[in-house]
Backbone as CSV, one residue per row, in Angstrom:
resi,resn,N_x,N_y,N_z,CA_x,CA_y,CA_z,C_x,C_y,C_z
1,UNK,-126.457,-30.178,-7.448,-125.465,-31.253,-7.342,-124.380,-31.097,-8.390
2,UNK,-124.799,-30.720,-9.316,-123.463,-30.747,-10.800,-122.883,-29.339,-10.411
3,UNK,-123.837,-28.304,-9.910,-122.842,-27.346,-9.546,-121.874,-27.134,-8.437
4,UNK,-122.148,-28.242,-7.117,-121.409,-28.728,-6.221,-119.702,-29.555,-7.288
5,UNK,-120.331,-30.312,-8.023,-119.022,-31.030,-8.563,-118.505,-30.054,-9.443
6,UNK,-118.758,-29.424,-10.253,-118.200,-28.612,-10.561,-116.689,-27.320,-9.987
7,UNK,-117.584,-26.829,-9.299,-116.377,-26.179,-8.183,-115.877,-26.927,-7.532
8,UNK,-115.719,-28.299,-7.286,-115.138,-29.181,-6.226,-113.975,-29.623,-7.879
9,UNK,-113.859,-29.270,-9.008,-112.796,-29.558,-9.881,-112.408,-28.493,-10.210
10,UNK,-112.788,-27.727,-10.512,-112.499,-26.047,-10.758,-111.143,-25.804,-9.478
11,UNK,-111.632,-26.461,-8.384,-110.715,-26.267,-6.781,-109.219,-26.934,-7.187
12,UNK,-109.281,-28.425,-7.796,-108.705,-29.522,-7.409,-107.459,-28.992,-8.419
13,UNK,-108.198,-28.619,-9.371,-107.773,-27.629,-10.712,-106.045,-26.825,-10.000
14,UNK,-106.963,-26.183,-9.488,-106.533,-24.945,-8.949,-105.040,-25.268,-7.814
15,UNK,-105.420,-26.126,-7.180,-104.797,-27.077,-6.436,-103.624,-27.409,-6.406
16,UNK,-103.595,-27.951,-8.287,-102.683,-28.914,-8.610,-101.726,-27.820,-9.252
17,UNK,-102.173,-26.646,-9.744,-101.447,-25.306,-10.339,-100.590,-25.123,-9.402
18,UNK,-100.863,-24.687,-7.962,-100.021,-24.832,-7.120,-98.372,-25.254,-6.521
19,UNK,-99.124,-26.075,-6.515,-98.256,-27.403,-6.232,-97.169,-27.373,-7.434
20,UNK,-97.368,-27.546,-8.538,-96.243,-27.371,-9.997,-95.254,-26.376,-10.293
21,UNK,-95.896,-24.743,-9.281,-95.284,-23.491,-9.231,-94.289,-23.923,-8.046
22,UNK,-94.462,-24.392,-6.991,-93.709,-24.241,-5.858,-92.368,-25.532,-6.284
23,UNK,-92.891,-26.447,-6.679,-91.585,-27.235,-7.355,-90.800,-26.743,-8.475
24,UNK,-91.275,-25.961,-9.316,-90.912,-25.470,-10.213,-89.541,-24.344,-9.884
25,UNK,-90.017,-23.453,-8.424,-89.071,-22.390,-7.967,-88.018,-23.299,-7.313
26,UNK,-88.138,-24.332,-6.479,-87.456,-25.089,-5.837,-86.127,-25.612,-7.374
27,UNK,-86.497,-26.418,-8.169,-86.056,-26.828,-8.949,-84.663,-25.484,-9.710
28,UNK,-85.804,-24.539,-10.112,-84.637,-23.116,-10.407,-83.803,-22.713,-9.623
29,UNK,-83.984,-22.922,-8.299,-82.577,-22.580,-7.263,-81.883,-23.516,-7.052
30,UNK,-82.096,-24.918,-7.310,-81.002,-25.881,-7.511,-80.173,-25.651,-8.870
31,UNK,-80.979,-25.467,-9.775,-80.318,-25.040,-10.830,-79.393,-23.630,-10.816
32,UNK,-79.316,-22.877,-9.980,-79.027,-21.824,-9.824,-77.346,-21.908,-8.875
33,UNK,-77.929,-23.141,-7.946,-77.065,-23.484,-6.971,-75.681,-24.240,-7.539
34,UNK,-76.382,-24.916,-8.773,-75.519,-25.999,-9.577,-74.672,-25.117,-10.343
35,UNK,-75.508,-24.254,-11.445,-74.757,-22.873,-12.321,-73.372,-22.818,-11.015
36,UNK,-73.655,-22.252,-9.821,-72.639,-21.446,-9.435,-71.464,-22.449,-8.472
37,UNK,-71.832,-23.495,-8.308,-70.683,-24.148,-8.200,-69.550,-25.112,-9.333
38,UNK,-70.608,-24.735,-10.264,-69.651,-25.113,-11.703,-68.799,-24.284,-11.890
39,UNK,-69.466,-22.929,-11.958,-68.442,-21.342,-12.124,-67.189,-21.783,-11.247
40,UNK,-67.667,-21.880,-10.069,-66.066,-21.908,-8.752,-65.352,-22.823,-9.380
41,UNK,-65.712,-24.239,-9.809,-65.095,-25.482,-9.888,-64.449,-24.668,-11.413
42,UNK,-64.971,-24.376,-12.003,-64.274,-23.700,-13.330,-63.067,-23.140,-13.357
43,UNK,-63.243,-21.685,-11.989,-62.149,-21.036,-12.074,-61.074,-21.553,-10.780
44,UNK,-61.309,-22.846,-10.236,-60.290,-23.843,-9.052,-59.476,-24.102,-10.432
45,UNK,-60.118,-24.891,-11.439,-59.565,-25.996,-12.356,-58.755,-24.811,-13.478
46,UNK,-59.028,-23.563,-13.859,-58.085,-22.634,-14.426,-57.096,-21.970,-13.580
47,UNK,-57.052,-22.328,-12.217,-56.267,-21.811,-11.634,-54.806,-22.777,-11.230
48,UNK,-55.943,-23.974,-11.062,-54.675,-25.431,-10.706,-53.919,-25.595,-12.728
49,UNK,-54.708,-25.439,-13.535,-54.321,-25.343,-15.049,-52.755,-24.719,-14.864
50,UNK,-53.214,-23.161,-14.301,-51.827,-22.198,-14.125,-51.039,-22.735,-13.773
51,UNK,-51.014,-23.010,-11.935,-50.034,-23.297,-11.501,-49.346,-24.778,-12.005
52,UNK,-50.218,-25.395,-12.954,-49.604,-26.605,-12.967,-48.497,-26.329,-14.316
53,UNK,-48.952,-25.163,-14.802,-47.975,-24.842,-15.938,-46.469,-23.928,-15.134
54,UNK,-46.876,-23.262,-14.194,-45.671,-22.981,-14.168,-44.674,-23.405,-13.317
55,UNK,-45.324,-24.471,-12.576,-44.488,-25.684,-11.883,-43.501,-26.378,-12.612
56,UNK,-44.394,-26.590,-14.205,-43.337,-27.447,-15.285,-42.487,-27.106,-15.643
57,UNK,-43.131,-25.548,-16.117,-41.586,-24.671,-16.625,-40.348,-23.971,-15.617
58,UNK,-40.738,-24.237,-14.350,-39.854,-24.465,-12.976,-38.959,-25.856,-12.730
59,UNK,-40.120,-26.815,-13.560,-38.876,-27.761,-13.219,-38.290,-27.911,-14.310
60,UNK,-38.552,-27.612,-15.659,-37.527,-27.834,-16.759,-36.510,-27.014,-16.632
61,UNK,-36.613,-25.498,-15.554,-35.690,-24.741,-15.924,-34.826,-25.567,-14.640
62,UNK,-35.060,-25.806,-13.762,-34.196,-26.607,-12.620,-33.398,-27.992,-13.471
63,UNK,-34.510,-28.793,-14.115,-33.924,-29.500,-15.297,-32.518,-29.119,-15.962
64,UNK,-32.530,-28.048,-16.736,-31.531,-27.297,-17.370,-30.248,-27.025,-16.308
65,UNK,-30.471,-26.507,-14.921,-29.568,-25.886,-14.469,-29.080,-27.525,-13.874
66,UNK,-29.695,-28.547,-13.546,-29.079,-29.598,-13.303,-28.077,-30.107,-14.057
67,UNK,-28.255,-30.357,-15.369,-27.541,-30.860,-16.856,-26.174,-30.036,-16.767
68,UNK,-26.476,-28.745,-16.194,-24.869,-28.134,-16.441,-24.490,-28.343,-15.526
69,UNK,-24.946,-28.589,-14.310,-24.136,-28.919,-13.293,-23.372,-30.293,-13.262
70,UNK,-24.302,-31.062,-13.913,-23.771,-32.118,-14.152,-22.378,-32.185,-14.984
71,UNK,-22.686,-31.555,-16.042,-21.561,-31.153,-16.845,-20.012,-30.766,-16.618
72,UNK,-20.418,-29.520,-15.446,-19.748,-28.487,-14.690,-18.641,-30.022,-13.800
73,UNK,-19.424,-30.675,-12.913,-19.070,-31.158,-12.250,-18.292,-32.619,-12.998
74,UNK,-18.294,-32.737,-14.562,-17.460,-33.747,-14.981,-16.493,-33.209,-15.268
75,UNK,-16.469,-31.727,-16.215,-15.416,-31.440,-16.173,-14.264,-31.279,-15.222
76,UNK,-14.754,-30.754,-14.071,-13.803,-30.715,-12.619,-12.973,-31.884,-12.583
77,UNK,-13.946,-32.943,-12.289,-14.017,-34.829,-12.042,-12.507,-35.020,-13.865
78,UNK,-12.636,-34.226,-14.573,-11.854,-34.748,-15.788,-10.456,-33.878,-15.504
79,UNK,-10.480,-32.671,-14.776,-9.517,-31.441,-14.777,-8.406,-32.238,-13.133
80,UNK,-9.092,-33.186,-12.351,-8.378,-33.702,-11.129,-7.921,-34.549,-11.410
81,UNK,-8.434,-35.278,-12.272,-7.654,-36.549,-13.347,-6.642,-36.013,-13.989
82,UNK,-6.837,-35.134,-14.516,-5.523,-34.269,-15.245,-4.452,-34.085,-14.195
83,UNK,-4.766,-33.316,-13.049,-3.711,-33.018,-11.997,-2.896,-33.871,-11.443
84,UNK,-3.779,-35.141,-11.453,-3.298,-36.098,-10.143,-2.200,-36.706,-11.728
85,UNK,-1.960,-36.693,-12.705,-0.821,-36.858,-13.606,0.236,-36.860,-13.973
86,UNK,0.245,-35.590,-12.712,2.056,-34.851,-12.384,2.863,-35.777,-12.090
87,UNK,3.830,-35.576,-13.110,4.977,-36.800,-12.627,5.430,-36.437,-11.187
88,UNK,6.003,-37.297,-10.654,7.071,-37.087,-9.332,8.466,-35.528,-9.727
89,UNK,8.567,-35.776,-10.144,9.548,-34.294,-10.722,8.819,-33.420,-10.736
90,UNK,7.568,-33.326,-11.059,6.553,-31.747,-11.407,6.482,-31.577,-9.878
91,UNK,6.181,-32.359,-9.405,5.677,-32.147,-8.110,7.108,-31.570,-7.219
92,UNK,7.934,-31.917,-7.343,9.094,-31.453,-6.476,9.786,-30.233,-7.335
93,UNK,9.569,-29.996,-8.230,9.509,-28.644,-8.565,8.838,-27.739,-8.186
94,UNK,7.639,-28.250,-8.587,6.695,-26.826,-7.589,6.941,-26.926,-6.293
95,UNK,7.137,-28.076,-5.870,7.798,-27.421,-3.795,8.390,-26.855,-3.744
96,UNK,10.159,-26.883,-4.675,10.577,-25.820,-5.122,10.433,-24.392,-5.039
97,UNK,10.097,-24.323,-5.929,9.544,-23.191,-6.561,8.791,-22.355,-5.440
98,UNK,8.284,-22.916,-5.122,7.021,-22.566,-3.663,8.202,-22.315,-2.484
99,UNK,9.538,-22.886,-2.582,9.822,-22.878,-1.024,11.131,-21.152,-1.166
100,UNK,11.205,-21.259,-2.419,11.750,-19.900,-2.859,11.014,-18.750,-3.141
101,UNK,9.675,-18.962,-3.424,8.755,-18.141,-3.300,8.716,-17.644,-1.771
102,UNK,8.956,-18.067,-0.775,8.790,-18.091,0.776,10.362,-17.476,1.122
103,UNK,10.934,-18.254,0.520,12.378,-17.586,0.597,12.829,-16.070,0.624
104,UNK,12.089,-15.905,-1.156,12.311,-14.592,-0.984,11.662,-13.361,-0.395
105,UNK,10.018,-14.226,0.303,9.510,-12.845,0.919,10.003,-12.778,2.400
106,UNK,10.694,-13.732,2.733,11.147,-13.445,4.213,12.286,-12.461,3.878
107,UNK,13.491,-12.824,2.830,14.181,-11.571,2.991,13.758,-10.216,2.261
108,UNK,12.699,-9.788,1.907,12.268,-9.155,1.571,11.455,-8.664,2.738
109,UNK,10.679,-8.905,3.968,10.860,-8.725,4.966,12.128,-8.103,6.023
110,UNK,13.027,-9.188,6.107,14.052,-8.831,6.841,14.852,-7.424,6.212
111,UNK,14.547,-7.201,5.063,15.160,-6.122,4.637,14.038,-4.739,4.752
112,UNK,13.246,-5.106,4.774,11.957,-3.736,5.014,12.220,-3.886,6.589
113,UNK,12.276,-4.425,7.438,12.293,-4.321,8.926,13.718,-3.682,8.932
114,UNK,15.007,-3.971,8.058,15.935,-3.426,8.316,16.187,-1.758,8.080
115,UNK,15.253,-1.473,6.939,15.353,-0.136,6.427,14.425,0.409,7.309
116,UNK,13.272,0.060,7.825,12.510,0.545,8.856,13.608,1.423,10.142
117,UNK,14.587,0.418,10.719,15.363,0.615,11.929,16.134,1.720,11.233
118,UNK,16.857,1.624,10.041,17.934,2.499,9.595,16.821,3.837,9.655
119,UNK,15.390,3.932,9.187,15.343,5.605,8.888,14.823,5.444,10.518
120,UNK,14.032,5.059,11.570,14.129,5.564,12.674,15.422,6.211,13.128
121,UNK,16.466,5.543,13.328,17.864,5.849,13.849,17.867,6.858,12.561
122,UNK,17.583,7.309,11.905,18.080,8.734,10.551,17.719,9.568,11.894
123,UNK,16.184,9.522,11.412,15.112,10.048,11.946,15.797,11.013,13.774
124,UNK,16.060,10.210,14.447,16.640,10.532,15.935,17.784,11.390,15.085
125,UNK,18.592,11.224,14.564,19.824,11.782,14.542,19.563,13.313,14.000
126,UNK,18.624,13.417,12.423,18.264,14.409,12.247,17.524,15.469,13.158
127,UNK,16.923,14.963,14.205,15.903,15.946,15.129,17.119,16.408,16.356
128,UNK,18.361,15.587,16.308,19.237,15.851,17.532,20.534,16.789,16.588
129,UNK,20.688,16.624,15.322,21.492,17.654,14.620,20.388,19.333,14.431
130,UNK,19.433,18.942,14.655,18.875,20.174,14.314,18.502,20.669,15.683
131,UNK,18.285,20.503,16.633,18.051,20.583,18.399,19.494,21.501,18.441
132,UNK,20.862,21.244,18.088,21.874,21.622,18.523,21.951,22.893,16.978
133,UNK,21.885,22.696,16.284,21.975,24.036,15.175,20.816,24.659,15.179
134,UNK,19.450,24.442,16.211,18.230,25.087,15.350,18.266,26.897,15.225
135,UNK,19.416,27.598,15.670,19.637,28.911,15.881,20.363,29.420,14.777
136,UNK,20.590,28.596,13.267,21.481,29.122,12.576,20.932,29.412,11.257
137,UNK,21.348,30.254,10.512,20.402,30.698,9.388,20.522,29.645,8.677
138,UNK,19.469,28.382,7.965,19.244,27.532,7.040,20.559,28.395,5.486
139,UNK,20.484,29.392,5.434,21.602,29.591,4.237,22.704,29.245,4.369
140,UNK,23.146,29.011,5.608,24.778,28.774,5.794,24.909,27.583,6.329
141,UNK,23.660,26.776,6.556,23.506,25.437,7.095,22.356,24.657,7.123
142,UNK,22.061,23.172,6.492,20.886,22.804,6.155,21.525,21.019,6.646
143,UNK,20.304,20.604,7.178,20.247,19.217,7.692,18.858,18.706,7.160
144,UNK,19.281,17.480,5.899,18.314,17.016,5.236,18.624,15.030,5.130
145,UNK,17.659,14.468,4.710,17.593,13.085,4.438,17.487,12.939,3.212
146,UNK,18.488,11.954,2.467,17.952,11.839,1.310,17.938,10.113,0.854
147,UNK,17.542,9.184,0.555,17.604,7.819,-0.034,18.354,7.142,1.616
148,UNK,17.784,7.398,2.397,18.479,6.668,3.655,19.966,7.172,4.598
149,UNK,20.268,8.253,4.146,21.514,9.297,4.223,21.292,10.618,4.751
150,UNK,22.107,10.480,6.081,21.654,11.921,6.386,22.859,13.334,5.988
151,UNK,22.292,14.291,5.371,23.211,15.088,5.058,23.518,16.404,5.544
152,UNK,24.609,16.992,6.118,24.947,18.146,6.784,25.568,19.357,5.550
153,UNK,24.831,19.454,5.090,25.521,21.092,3.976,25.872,22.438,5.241
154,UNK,27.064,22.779,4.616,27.708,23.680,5.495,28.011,24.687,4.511
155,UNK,28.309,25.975,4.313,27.983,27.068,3.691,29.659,27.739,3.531
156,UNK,30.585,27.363,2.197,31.683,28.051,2.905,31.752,29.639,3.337
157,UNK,30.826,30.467,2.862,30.906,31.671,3.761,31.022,31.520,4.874
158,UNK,30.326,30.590,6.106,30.698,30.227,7.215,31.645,29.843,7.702
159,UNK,32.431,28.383,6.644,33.221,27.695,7.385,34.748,28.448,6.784
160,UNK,34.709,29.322,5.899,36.181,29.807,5.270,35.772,31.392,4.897
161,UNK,37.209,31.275,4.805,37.381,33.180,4.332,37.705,32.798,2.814
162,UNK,37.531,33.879,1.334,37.690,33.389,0.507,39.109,32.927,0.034
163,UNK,39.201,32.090,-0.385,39.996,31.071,-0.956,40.816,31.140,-0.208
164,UNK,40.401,30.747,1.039,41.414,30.078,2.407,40.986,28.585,2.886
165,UNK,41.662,28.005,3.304,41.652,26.808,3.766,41.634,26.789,5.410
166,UNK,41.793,27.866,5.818,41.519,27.907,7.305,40.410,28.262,7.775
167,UNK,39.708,27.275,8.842,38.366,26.861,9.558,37.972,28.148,10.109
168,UNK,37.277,29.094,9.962,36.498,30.170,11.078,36.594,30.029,12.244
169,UNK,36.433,30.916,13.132,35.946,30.897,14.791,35.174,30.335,14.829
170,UNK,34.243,30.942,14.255,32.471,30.753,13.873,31.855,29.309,13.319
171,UNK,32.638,29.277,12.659,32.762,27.488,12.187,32.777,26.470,13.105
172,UNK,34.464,26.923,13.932,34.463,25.670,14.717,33.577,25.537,15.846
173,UNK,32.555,26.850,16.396,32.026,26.653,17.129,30.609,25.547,16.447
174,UNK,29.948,25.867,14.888,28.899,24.887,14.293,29.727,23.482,14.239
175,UNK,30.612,23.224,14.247,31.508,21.861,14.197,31.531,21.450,15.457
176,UNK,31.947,22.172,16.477,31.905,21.598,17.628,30.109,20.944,18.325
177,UNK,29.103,21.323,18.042,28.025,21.324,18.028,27.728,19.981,17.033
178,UNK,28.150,19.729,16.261,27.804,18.574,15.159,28.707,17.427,15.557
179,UNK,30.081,17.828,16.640,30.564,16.668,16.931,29.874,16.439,17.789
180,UNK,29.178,17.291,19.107,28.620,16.273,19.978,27.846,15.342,19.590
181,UNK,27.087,15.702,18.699,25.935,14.385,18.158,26.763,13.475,17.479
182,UNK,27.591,13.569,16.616,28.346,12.546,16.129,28.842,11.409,17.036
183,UNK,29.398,11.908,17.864,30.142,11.492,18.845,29.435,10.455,19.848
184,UNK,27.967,10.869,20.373,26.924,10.302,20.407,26.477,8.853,19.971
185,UNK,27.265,8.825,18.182,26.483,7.893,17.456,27.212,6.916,17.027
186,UNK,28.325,6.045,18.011,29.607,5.491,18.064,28.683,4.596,16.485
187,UNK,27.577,4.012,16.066,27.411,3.460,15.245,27.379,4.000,13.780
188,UNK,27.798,5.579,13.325,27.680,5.960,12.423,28.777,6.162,11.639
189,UNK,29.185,6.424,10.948,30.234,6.990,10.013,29.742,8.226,8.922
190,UNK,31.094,9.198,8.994,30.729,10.037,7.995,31.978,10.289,7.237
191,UNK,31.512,11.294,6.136,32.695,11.569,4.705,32.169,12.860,4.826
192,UNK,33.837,13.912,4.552,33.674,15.206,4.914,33.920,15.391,3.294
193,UNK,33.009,16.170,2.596,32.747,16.606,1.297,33.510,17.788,1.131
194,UNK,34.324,18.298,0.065,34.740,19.605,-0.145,34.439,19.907,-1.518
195,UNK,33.247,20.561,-1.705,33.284,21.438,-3.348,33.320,23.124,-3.318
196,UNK,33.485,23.092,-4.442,34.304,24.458,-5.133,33.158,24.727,-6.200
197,UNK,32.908,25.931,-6.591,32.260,26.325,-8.315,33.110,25.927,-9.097
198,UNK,33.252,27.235,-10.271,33.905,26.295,-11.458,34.856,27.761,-11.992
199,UNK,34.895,28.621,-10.999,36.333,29.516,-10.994,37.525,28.758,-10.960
200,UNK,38.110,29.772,-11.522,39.628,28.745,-11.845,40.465,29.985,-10.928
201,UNK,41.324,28.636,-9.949,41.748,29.228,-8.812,43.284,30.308,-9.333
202,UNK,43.537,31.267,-8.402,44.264,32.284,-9.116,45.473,32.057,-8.902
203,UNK,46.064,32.634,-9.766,47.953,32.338,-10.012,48.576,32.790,-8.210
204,UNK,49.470,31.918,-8.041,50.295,32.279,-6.929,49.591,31.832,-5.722
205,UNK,48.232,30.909,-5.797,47.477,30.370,-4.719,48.524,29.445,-4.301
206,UNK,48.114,28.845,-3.016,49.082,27.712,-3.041,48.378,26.462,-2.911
207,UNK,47.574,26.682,-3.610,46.919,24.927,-3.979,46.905,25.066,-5.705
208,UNK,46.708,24.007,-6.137,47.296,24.307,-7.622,45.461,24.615,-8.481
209,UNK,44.513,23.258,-8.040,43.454,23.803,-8.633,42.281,23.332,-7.930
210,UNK,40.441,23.671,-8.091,39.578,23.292,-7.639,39.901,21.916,-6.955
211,UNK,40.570,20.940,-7.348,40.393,19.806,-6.547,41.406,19.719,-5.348
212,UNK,42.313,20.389,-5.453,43.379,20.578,-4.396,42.607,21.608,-3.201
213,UNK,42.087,22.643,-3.802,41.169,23.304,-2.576,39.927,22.650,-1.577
214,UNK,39.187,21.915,-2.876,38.236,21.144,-2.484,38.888,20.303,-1.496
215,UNK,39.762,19.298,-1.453,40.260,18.202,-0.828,41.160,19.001,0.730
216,UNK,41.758,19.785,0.426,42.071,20.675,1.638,41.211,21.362,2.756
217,UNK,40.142,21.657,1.733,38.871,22.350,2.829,38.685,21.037,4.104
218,UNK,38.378,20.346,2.707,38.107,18.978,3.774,38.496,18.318,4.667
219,UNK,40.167,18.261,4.324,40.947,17.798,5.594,40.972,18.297,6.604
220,UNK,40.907,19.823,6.831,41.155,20.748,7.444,39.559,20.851,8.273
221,UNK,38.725,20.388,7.881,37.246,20.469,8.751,37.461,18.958,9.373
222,UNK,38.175,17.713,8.978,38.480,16.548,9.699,39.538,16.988,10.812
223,UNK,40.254,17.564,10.586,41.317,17.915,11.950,41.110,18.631,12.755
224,UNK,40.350,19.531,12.783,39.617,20.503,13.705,38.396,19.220,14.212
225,UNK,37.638,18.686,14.063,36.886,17.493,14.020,37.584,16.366,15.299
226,UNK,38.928,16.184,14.827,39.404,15.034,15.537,40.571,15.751,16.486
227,UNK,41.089,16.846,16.368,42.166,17.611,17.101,41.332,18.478,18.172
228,UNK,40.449,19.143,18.081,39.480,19.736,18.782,38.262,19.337,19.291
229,UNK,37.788,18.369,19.305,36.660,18.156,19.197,36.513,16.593,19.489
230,UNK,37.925,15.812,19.449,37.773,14.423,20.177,37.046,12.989,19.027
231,UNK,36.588,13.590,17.501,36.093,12.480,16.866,37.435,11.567,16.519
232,UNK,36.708,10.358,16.824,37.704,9.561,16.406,38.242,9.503,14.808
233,UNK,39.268,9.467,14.407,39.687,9.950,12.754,39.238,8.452,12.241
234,UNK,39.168,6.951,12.897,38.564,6.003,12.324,37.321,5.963,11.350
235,UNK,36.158,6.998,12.212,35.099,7.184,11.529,35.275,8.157,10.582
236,UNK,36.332,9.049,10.249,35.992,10.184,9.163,36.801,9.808,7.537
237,UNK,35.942,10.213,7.109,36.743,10.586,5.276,36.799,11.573,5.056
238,UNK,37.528,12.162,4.519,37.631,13.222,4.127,38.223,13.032,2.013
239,UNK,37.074,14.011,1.514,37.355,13.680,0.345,37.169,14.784,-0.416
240,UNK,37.715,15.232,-1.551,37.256,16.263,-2.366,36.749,16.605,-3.819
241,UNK,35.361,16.941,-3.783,34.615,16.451,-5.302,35.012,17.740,-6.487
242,UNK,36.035,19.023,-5.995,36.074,20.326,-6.895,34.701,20.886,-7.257
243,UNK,34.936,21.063,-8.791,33.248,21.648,-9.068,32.649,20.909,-9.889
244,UNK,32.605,19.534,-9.451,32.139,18.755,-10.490,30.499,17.930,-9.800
245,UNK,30.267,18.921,-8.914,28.992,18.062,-8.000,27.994,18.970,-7.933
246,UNK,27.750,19.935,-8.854,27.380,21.404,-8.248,25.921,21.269,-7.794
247,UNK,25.264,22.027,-6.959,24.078,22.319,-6.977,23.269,23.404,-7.288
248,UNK,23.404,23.848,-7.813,22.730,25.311,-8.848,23.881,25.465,-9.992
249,UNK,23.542,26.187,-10.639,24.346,26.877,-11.799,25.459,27.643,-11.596
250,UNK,26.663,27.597,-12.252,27.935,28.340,-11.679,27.818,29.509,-12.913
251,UNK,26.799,30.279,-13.446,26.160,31.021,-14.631,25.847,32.247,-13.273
252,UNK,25.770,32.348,-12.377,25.454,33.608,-11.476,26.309,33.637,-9.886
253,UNK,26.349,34.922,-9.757,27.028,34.696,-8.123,26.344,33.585,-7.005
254,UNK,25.305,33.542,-7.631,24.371,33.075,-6.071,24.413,31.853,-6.189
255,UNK,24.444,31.369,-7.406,24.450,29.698,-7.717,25.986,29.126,-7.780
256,UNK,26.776,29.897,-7.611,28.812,29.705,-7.032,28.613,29.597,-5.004
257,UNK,27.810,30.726,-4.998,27.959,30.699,-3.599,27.171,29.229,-2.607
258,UNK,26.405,28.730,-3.432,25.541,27.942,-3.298,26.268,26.062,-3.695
259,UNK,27.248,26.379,-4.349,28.034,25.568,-4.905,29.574,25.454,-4.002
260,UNK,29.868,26.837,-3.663,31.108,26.314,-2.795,30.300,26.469,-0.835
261,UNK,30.766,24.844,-0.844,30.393,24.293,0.445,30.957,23.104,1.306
262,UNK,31.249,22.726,1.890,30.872,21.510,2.202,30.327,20.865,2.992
263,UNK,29.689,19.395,2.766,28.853,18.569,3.093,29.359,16.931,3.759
264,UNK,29.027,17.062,4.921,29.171,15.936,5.775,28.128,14.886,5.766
265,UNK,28.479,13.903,5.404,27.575,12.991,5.099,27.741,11.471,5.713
266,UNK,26.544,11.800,6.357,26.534,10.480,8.184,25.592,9.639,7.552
267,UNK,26.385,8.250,7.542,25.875,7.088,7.175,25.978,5.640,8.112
268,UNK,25.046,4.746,8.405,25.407,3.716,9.197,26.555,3.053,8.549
269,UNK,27.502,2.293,9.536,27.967,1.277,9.406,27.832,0.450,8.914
270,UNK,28.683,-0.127,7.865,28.311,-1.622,6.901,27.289,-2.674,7.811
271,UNK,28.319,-2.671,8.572,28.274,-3.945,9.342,26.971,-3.778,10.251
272,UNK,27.245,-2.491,10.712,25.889,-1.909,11.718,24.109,-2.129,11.152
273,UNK,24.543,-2.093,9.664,23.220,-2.052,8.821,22.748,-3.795,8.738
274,UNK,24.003,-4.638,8.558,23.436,-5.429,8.638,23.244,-6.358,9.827
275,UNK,23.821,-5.960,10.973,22.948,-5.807,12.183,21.864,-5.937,12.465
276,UNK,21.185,-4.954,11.943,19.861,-5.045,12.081,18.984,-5.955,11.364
277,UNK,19.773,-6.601,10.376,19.213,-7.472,9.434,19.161,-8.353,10.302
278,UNK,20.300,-9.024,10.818,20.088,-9.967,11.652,19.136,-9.888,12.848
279,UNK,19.179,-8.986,13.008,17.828,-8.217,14.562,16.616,-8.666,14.229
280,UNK,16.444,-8.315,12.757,15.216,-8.469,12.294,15.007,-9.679,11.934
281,UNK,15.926,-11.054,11.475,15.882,-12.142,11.870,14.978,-12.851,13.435
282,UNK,15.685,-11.756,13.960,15.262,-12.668,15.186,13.750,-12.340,15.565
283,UNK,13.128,-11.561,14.973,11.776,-10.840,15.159,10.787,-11.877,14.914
284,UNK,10.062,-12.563,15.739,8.974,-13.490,16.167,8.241,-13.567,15.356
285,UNK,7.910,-11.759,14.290,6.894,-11.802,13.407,7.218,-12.352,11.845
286,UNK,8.872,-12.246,11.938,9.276,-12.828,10.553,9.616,-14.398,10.480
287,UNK,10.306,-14.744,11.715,10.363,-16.187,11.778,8.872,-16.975,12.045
C-alpha cells in the first residue's frame, strides 16, 4: 500500500514538471514575439524621427524663400508707387520721345527699302552694260559698282590717239553700245569724266594744259554720245578732273596708262531716288 502511494506522487511529481516546461516555452515565444515587434516599432519611430526632420528643414527653407518673396514683392508694390508719380509732363514726354523713336525707324526703313530699289536697278544696268561689252578686253574697259554708283572706265588707248582729242573708230563703236543701254534708262543720268597723268602737255599743243585736255576728251565723248548716237545732252555732263584723280602711280608707264582714261559715271535721278522713297512709303509693310 505505501508503495502504491508512493509512485502515485513520484507520477503527480512528474506531472506537474510537465506542465511548467510547456508554459514556460509558450511564454518565451511571446516574449520573443514582443522582442520583435518592439524592434519594427523602433525602426517605424526612427524612420518617422527622419522624415519628420526633414519635413521641418523643408519647411523652414520654403519659410525663407517665402520672406523674400514677400520682400521681393514690397519692393515692386514700393517701385509702382514710385512710377505712378510721374507728373503729367513726364508722361507726355515720354510719348514723345516714344513717338520719334517710331518716327525715326520708319524713315530709316523707307530709306533701306529705297537703297534696296536703287542697287536692284544698279544691279540690271550693270549685267545689261556688260551683256553689250562682254567681248572687250577688261584693260581698255571695266564696268564696276561702287557706294551705289555705277561706273564705266574707258581706257584712252581705246578711246584716243596720243594727245588727240579725237574719238576712235573703235571707240565710237564701244560708245555706241553703252548708249543703247543708256538710252534704255530714261531714269538715269551720267557725267563724262576726263583724266590725264601728270605729264605736262607739250609746247605747240593746242590745248594749253592737263585740264584743258582732260575737259576736251570729255566733251568730245558727249558729242559723239548725243550727235551720233541720239543721247539726249539733258542727261550728260561732261567734266574734266586733269591728273588730279589718279588711280595708280604716275612713277611708271603702266600706272600713266592706267591713269589717262575716262570714266562715265551713271547715277539715278535726284528726284528718281526719291521716288522710290515715296514707293516705299506706300509699301503695306512700312505703313
Amino acid at each position: 500500500m505505501k508503495k502504491i502511494l508512493l509512485f502515485g506522487a513520484v507520477g503527480a511529481i512528474l506531472l506537474s514538471s510537465c506542465v511548467s516546461s510547456k508554459k514556460y516555452s509558450e511564454l518565451e515565444a511571446k516574449q520573443k514575439e514582443t522582442e520583435d515587434l518592439l524592434n519594427s516599432a523602433t525602426v517605424k519611430l526612427n524612420s518617422c524621427l527622419e522624415e519628420k526632420a526633414s519635413t521641418t528643414a523643408q519647411m523652414n527653407a520654403l519659410k525663407e524663400q517665402n520672406d523674400v518673396l514677400r520682400a521681393n514683392n514690397q519692393e515692386l508694390i514700393n517701385n509702382m508707387g514710385n512710377l505712378t508719380t510721374l507728373t503729367t509732363k513726364g508722361a507726355e514726354n515720354l510719348e514723345k520721345s516714344l513717338e520719334s523713336l517710331r518716327e525715326k525707324d520708319l524713315t530709316i526703313r523707307k530709306l533701306q527699302d529705297a537703297v534696296t530699289r536703287r542697287d536692284s536697278v544698279n544691279l540690271a544696268l550693270v549685267q545689261s552694260l556688260k551683256g553689250v561689252l562682254g567681248n572687250l578686253d577688261d584693260e581698255d574697259i571695266n564696268v564696276s559698282v561702287e557706294k551705289g554708283v555705277v561706273y564705266v572706265n574707258i581706257s584712252d588707248k581705246l578711246l584716243f590717239a596720243s594727245g588727240s582729242t579725237r574719238v576712235t573708230n573703235r571707240a565710237k563703236e564701244v560708245l555706241g553700245k553703252v548708249a543703247t543701254v543708256v538710252k534704255n534708262k530714261p531714269d538715269f543720268e551720267f557725267m563724262v569724266e576726263g583724266h590725264t597723268d601728270s605729264d605736262k602737255v607739250k609746247s605747240g599743243a593746242s590745248f594749253k594744259d592737263n585740264w584743258d585736255l582732260s575737259v576736251l576728251r570729255a566733251t568730245a565723248v558727249v558729242r559723239i554720245l548725243q550727235d551720233d548716237f541720239g543721247v539726249a545732252p539733258a542727261r550728260m555732263t561732261a567734266a574734266g578732273r586733269g591728273e588730279y584723280v589718279p588711280v595708280a602711280s604716275n612713277d611708271s608707264s603702266d600706272g600713266k596708262a592706267k591713269n589717262r582714261r575716262t570714266r562715265i559715271v551713271v547715277l539715278p535721278k535726284i528726284d528718281q531716288f526719291y521716288s522710290m522713297i515715296e514707293e516705299g512709303m506706300k509699301d503695306p509693310k512700312i505703313n
